[in-house]
N, C-alpha and C positions, 0 to 999 in steps of 0.2 A: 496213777501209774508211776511204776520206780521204774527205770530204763537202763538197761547195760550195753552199753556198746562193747561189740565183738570185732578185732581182728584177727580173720581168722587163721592169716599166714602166720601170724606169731600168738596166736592163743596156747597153741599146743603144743609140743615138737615134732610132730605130725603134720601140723597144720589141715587137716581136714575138718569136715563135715562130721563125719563119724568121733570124731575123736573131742569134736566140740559136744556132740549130741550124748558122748559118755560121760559129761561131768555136768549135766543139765539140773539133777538134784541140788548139787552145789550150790549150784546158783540159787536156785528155789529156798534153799537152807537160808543162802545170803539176805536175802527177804527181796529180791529183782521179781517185777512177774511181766516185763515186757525186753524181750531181745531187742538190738538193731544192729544187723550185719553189715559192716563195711561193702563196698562191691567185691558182689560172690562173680560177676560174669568174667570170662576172659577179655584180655587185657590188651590194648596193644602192643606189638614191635617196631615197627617202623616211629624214629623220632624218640624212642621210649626213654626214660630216667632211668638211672642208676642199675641194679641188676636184674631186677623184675620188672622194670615198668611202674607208672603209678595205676591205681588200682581204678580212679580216675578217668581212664583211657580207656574208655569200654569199645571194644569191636562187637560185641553179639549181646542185645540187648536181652536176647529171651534164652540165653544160653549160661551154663557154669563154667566156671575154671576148671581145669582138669585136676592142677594140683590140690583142689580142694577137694573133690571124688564127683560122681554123677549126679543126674538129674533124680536118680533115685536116691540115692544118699541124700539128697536135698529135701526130697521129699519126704521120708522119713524124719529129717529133722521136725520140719514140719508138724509132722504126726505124733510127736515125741515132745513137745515144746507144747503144744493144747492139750496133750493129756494130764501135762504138769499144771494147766493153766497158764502157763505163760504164751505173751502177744509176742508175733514174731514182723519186723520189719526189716525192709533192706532198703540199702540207699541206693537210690535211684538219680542217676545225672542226664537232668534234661538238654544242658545248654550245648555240650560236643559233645564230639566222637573221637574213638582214636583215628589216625591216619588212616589205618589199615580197615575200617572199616568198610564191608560189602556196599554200602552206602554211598560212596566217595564215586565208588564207580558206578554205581548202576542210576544213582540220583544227586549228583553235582549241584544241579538246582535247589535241591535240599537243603546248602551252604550256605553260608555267605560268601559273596566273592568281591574281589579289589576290581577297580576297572577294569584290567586287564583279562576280568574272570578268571583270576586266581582263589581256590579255596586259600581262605585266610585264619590263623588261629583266633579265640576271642579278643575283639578289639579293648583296648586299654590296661591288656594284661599279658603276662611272660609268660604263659602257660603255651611254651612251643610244642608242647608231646599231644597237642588234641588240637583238632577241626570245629569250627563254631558252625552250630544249627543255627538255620534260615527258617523262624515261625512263620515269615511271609509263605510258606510254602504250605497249602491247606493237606497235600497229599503225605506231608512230614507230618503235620500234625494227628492226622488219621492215622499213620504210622506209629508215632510214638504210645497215644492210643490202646491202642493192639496190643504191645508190644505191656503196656501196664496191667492191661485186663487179664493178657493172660497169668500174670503174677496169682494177680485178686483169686480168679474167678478158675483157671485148670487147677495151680498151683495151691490154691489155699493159705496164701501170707494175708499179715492183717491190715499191711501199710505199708509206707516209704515214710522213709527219709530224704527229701530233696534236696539237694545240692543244689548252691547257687541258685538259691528260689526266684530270689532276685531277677537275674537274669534271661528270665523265660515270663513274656508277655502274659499280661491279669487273664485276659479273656482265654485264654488255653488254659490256665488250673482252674477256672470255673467249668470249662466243657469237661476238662478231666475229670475232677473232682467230683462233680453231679455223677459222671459215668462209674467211679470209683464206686458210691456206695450206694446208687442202683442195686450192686450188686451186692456189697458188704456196706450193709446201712451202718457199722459202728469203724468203718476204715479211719487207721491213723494217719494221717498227712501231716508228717515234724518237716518246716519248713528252716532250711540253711538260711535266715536272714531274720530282719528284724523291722521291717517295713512293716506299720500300721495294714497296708492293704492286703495283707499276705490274708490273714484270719476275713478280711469283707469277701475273697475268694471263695473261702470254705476250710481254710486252714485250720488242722485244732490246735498245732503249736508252734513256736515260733521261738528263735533263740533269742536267751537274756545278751547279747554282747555286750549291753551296759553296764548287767550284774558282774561279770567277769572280768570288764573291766575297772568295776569297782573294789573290787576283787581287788586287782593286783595294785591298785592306788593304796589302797589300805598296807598291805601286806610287804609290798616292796617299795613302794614309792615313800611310804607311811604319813599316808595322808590319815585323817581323823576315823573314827568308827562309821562316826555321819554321814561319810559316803556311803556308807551302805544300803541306809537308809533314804537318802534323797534319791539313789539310781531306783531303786523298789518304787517310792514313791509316783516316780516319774514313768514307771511305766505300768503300775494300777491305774494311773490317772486316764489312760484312755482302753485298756484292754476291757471287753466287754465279759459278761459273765460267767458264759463258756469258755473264752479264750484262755489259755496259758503259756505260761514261758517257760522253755528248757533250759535249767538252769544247774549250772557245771561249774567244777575247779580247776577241769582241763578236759578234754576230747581227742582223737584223732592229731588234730590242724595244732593245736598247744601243747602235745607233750612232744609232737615231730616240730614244730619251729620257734617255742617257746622253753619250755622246759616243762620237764614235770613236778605235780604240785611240792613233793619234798625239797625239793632246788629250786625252786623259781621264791615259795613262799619263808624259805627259811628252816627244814625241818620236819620231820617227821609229826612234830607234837604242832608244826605250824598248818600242815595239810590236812590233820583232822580238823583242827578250827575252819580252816575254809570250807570244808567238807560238811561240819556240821551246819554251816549258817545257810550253803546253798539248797540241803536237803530239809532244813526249817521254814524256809519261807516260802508260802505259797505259791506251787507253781509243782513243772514235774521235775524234780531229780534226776540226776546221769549219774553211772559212774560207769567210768572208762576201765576195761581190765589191765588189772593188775594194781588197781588202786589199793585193791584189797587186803594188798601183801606191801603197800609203800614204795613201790618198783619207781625207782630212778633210772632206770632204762629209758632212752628214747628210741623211741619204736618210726624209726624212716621209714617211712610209708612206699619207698622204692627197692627196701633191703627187706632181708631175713633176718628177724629177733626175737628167737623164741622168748616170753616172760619166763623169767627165774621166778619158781613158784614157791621157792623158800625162805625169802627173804621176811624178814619183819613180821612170824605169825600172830602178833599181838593184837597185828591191825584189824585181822579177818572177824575176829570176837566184836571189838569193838564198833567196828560199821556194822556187822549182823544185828547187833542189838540197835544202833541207830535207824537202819533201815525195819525193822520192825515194828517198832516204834511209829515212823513216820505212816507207814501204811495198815497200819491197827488203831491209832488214839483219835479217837472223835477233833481233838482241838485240831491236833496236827492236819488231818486229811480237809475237815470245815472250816475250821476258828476263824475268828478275823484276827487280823493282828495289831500288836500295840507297841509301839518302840519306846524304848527308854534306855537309848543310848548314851556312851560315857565317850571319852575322849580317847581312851584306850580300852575298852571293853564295851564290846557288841551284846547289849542286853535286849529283848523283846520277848513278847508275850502272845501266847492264843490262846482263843478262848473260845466256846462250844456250849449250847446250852440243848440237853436232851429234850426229852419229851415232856419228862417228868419233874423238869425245872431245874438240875442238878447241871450245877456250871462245873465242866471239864476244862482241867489247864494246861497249859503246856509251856513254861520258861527256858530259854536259850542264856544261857552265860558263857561268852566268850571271848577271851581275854585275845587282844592281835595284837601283840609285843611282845617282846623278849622282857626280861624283867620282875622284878614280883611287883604285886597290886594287890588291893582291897578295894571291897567292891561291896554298896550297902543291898541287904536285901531283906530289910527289916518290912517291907510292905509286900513280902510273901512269905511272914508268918502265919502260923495256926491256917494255914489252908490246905493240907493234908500233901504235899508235894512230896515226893523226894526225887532223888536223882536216878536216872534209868542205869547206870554202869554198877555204882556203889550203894545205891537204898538210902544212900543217909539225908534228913531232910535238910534246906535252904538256912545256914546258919544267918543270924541278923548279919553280920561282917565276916565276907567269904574271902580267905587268902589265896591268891590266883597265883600261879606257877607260869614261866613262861609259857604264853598260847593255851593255857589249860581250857578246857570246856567242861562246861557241865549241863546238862538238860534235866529238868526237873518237872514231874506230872503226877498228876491227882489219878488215883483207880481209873 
C-alpha cells in the first residue's frame, strides 16, 4: 500500500468532496492506490481554534462537514476511489469530543470528570478545544462502535486512521477491531502511535516516529547516515511479519508545527532524498499532498490554505516514477534489505528471488549533505542495474551532487 493523505479543506480551492473525487485519476497516475481523509465530520465551535476549528474536534461522529458537500457526495467518493482501485480511509478520533457535542449533554458520564464532576479536557495535554472520553463507560464504548460500523459496513470505507491510538485503552481496539473486520476481513487500522501493543490488538500499521525522527537527526541535526539505519534496525527487531510501519517525511501534525519537508530538510533536492529513503525501506509509504509539487506552504490545520498547484512541476514526474517503482518491483515491495551505509550517503540494497531463481535488485544512493561526494559502487557492477530516472547503469565511482539520489534496479 502507497498511502496519500488528503486535506480536504485545502486539497482544492473548493475544498470539497467533489472536487477531490475530480482529480482521483491523478492520483492513480501518481502510483498512490490507498486515500486517507483527514476528518471529513463537522467540527466544533464552542472553544474552537483559530478560523475553522481543528478538524480534531469532532461534534457528529457519523456525520460530514457541510463545507465539504453531503453524505452523498461522500458516498460517491467512495464509489469513485474502488472503481479506480484505490483504499479509502478516514481518520477517526477515539479519545474526545468537541465541546459542542450531543454527547456532553445527553451522556456526561461518558467523560471524564475532576472531582468536582467537571468535564475535563485530556489530562496531560493543552488540547483546550476537545472533551476527553471515559472508556470506563461500556455504553460509550458500544457507542463508539456503532458509530465505526456504520463507516465499514452502510458507508463502504476500508479503514481508519486512529488518532491518538495511544490513548484509548487495548481491550477496546481488540473488541473494535475483531467487530471491524467481521465485516471487512481485509479493514486497515493505521494506528497514530508507536507502541509495540498497538499491532498484538490487531493493528496493521503503526507510525515510524523513530524513522522520522531519524529523519530530521540526519538531515537537520546532521547526525551520521547510520542513524537511519540503526532507528530501521530497531524497529524490525520486534515488528512481527504482518506488521508495518507508516513511514513519512512529513504529515498533517509536521508540515502545520514543524515545517515542510523543503524547509525543515534543506531544499527542494534535500526532500526528495528523504522522500526517497522513506518510500525504500520496507514498510508502507505516505505522502502528504502537495508534496508532489514541493509546496512549502504550511497548511494550519485551523485555517484555509488552498495548495498552490503550480509550484515546482518537476517534482510530480519524479515521485510518479519513484512511487511506481516501489509498488511494481518485486525487491522493492519483498526484498529483504542490506545496508551499506557511508557517513554522508545512505546506501542499501533489496533483494527478491523469484520463482525461477532470478535475483531482482533494488539499490538506493542517497547522498544527505550539501556538498559533492563520491561514492564506491564497484560491487554493483555487471549486474544489470540501472537507474529508474535517467537508465544509465551504477558507475564504479558515482559523483553525488548536493542531496542527489539515485535508485538503481534489475528488469
Amino acid at each position: 500500500m502507497i498511502l496519500y493523505e488528503v486535506f480536504v479543506r485545502d486539497f482544492s480551492e473548493a475544498g470539497t468532496f467533489k472536487a477531490l473525487e475530480a482529480r482521483l485519476d491523478e492520483l492513480v497516475d501518481l502510483g498512490v492506490n490507498a486515500l486517507w481523509l483527514m476528518p471529513i465530520h463537522p467540527n466544533g465551535e464552542v472553544n474552537a481554534l483559530g478560523t475553522h476549528g481543528s478538524p480534531y474536534a469532532v461534534k457528529d461522529f457519523t456525520g460530514v462537514h457541510p463545507d465539504f458537500g453531503t453524505m452523498g457526495d461522500f458516498r460517491d467518493l467512495v464509489i469513485s476511489c474502488h472503481g479506480r482501485g484505490l483504499r479509502i480511509l478516514i481518520d477517526w478520533v477515539p479519545n474526545h469530543t468537541a465541546w459542542d457535542h450531543p454527547w456532553i449533554t445527553a451522556h456526561p458520564d461518558w467523560y471524564t470528570q475532576d472531582a468536582q464532576g467537571n468535564i475535563v479536557h485530556p489530562p496531560g495535554t493543552n488540547w483546550m478545544d476537545v472533551a476527553d472520553l471515559n472508556y470506563g463507560s461500556g455504553a460509550l464504548r458500544g457507542a463508539m462502535i456503532d458509530a465505526m460500523r456504520f463507516w465499514i459496513a452502510d458507508v463502504g470505507i476500508d479503514g481508519f486512521r486512529c488518532d491518538y491510538a495511544e490513548g484509548v485503552p487495548q481491550d477496546f481496539w481488540e473488541q473494535a477491531i475483531a467487530e471491524m473486520q467481521a465485516i471487512h476481513p481485509n479493514v486497515v487500522m493505521l494506528a497514530e502511535g508507536a507502541a509495540p501493543w498497538l499491532h498484538d490488538v490487531g493493528m496493521n500499521l503503526s507510525y515510524s516516529w523513530d524513522g522520522y525522527g531519524a529523519l530530521r537527526s540526519v538531515f537537520v541535526d546532521g547526525a551520521a547516515a547510520h542513524t537511519l539505519q540503526t532507528s530501521y534496525e530497531g524497529e524490525a527487531a520486534w515488528l512481527g511479519p504482518l506488521d508495518r510501519r507508516l513511514r513519512f517525511s512529513t504529515n498533517h501534525d509536521e508540515t502545520s508545527w514543524d515545517a515542510p519537508p523543503p524547509t525543515l530538510f534543506g531544499g527542494q533536492e534535500a526532500a526528495r532524498a528523504a522522500q526517497a529513503i522513506v518510500t525504500f525501506l520496507p514498510g508502507t509509504p505516505l505522502v502528504y499532498n502537495g508534496q508532489e509539487v514541493g509546496s512549502t506552504q504550511v497548511l494550519n490545520l485551523f485555517e484555509r490554505i488552498p495548495i498552490d498547484w503550480s509550484t515546482h512541476p518537476e517534482m510530480r514526474p519524479w515521485l510518479r516514477t519513484l512511487l511506481h517503482q516501489r509498488s511494481g518491483h518485486p525487491a522493492l515491495v519483498h526484498g529483504e534489505i542490506e545496508f551499506h551505509v557511508q557517513s554522508n550517503v545512505f546506501r542499501a540494497e533489496r533483494t527478491f528471488t523469484d520463482g525461477d531463481g532470478t535475483v531482482r535488485r533494488a539499490l538506493l544512493v542517497a547522498h544527505v549533505r550539501d556538498g559533492n561526494r563520491t561514492t564506491d559502487l564497484s560491487a554493483w557492477q555487471d549486474l544489470g542495474l540501472t537507474d529508474i530516472w535517467n537508465g544509465a547503469p551504477p558507475p564504479v565511482s558515482l559523483s553525488l551532487a548536493p542531496f542527489e539520489v539515485r535508485l538503481y534496479v534489475t528488469p
